[in-house]
C-alpha positions in Angstrom: 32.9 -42.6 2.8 29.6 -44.9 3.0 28.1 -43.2 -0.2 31.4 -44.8 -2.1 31.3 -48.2 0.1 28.2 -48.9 -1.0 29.2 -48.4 -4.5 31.8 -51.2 -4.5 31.3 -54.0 -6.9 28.7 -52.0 -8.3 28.1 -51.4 -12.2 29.6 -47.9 -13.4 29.4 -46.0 -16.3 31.8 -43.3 -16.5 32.0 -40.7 -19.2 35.4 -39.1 -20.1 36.0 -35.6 -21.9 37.6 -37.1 -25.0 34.0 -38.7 -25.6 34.9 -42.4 -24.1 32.9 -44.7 -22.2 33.5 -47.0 -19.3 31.7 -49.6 -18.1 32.7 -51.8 -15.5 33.5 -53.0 -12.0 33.6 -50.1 -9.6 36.9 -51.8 -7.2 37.6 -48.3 -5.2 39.3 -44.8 -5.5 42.9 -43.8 -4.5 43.7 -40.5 -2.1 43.3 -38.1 -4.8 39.9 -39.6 -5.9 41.1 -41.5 -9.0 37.9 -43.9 -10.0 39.4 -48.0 -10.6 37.6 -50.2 -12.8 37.6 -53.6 -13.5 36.5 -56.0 -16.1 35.4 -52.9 -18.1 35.0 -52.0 -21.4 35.5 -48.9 -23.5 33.0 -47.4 -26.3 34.0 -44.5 -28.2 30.6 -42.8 -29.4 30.6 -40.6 -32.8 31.0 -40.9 -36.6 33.3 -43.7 -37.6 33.9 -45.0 -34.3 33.2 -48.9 -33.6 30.4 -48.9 -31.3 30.9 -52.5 -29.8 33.5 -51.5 -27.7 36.5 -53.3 -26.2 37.3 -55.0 -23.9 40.3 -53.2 -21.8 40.2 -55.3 -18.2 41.8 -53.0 -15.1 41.5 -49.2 -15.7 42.1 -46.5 -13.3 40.3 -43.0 -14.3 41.9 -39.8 -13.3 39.5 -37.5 -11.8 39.9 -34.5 -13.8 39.0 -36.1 -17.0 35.9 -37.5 -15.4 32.4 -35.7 -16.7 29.9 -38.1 -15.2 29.4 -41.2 -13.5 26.1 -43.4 -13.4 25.4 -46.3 -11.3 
């Protein structure tokens, strides 16, 4: 529980397994470890993709399409 208190209001990028990007505002988890998000933006990396992102605001992750998060 201190390991994710410590992590509030911090900077996160999370990588999904469709290939997305997150960055924003880490604002907490729910019970079954769902990541929130806000002021963030999405980047979809690959051919023909727009790689300045957008801007999507409040986002909550579900954890099983999580593959990494970086502080």
């Amino acid at each position: 529980v201190s390991t994710i208190q410590a992590l509030l209001r911090q900077l996160l990028r999370i990588t999904t397994t469709d290939g997305r990007i997150f960055i924003g505002t880490f604002a907490g988890t729910d019970k079954p470890l769902n990541i929130i998000l806000v002021n963030a933006e999405e980047f979809r990396v690959g051919p023909g993709q727009n790689p300045d992102g957008r801007f999507v605001g409040q986002v909550m992750l579900p954890w099983k399409v999580i593959v990494k998060v970086e502080a």
